[in-house]
C-alpha positions in Angstrom: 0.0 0.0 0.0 1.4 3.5 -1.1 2.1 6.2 2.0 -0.6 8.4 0.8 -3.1 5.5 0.5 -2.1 4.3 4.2 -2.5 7.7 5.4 -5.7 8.1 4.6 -7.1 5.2 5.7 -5.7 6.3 9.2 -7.1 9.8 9.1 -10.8 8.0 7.7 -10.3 5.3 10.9 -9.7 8.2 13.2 -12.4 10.4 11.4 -14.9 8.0 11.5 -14.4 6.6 15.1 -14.9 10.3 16.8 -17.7 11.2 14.2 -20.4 9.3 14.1 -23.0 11.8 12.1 -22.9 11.2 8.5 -23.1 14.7 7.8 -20.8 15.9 10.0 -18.2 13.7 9.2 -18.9 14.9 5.4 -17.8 18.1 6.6 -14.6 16.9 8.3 -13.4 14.7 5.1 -14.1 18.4 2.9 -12.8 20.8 5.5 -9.4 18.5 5.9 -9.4 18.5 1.7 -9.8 22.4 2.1 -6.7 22.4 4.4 -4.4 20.2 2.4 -5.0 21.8 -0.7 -4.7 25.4 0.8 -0.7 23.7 2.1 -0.3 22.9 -1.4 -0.8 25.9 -3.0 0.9 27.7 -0.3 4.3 25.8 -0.8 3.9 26.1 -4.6 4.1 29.4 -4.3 7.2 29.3 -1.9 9.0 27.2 -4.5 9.0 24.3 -2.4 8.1 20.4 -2.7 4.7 20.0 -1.6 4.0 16.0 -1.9 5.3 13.7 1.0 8.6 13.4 2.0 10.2 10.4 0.2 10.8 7.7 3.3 14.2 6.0 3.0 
């Protein structure tokens, strides 16, 4: 399984153990896209890498 594929399953584990509204936990899964994609943009504009560090 790839890092990024992993990852989320974690985050949707933890999201979906603490949040049991359907609705609600809608709102977490976009908010968290919201976030991620505002980091992204923000290091693309600083010149910098903005996918996950390589794990060696």
């Amino acid at each position: 399984m790839s890092r990024l594929k992993e990852l989320r399953k974690i985050v949707g584990d933890k999201l979906r153990e603490s949040i049991t509204d359907a609705e609600k936990l809608e709102s977490a899964y976009a908010h968290l896209y919201g976030v991620s994609l505002a980091a992204t943009v923000i290091a693309e504009r600083r010149g910098e890498e903005f996918g996950l560090p390589v794990q060696e």
